[in-house]
N, C-alpha and C positions, 0 to 999 in steps of 0.2 A: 841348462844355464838360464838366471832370470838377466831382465836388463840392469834391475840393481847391480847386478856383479859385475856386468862394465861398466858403470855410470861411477862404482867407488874405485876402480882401476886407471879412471880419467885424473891428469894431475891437476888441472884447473875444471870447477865441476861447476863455473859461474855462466848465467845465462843470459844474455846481450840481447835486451829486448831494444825498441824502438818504438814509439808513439804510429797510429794509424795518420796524423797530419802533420808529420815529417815530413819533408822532400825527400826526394831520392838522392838527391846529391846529397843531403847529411846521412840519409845508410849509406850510400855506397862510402863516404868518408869512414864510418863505424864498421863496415865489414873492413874495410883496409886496418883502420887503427886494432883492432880483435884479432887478425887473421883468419876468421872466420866465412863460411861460403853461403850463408843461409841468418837472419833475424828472426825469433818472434816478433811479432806484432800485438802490443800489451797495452792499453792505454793503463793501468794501473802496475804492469810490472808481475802479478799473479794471474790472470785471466788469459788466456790465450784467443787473442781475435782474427790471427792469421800469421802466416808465414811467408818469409819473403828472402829470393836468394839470388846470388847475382845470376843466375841464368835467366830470372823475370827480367833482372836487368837491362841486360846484352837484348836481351828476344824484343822488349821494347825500345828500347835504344838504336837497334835497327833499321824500327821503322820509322821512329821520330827522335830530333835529337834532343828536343825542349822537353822530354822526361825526365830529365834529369831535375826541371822545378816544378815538377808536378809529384803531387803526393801519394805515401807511400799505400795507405790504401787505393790508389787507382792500378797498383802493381800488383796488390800481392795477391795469396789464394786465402781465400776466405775461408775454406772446408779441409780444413787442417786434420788430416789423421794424427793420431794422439798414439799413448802408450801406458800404460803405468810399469812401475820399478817393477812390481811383480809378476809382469807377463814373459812369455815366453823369449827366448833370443831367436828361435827358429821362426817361432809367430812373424815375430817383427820382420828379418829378412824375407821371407815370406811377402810379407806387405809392402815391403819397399822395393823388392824385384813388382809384385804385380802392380804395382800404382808411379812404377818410375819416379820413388823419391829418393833423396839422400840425406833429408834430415827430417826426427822426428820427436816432438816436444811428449815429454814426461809429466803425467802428472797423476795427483796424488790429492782425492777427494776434491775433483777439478781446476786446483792451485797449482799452476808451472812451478815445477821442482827438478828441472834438470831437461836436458835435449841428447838425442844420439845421433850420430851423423854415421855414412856407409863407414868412411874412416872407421871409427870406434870399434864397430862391428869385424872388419877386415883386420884389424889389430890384434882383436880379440881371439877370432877365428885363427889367426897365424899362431897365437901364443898355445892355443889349444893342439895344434899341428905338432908345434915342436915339442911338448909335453909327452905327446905320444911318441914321436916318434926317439925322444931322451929313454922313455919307458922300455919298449921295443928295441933299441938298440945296449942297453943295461941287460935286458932278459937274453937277448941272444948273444952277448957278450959274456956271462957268468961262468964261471970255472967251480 
């Protein structure tokens, strides 16, 4: 399975970026308004310059609570692992169990074209589960 195949499985496939000198307090408003747990960070909206999610949040927030007017590139991660539509689905989980992520930007001749998040993946993975096990229970069920 590629990540194309879950990216056109997703019913809203729009990517919610946010400028690098934004406050936090306007993501953290933008993850709420999205429902989303993670932004790119795009000054043009194609480029990917970082990512940022409310667990940079919280983990900041923690320790100071005037983060919230300080700007978003002081939060985010600069060193964004990426993905393209055509790579593997095991690749990715893969990459996101060893580097402790749960979202990871799409792109396609280095232009942001989509994000996958563990959701997607876990979605994805159940729907594959039950397929087999419809399969498997039709084969031992035949008369």
């Amino acid at each position: 399975m590629r990540i194309q195949d879950v990216i056109q499985g997703k019913g809203d496939r729009t990517v919610v970026t946010i400028g690098p000198d934004a406050t936090v307090r306007e993501l953290v408003s933008l993850l709420a308004e999205h429902n989303v747990g993670a932004l790119v960070v795009s000054e043009d909206g194609d480029r990917v310059d970082g990512i940022v999610s409310e667990r940079d949040v919280v983990r900041r927030l923690h320790a100071d609570a005037a983060v919230l007017d300080g700007l978003v590139r002081s939060i985010m991660t600069a060193d964004v692992r990426t993905c393209a539509a055509e790579d593997s689905l095991t690749d990715l989980m893969q990459t996101m169990t060893e580097h402790r992520i749960r979202h990871v930007p799409v792109l396609a001749d280095g232009r942001l074209t989509g994000i996958i998040s563990i959701g997607d993946v876990v979605k994805n993975r159940i729907g594959e589960l039950e397929f087999e096990r419809d399969q498997l229970d039709s084969y031992v069920h035949q008369t």
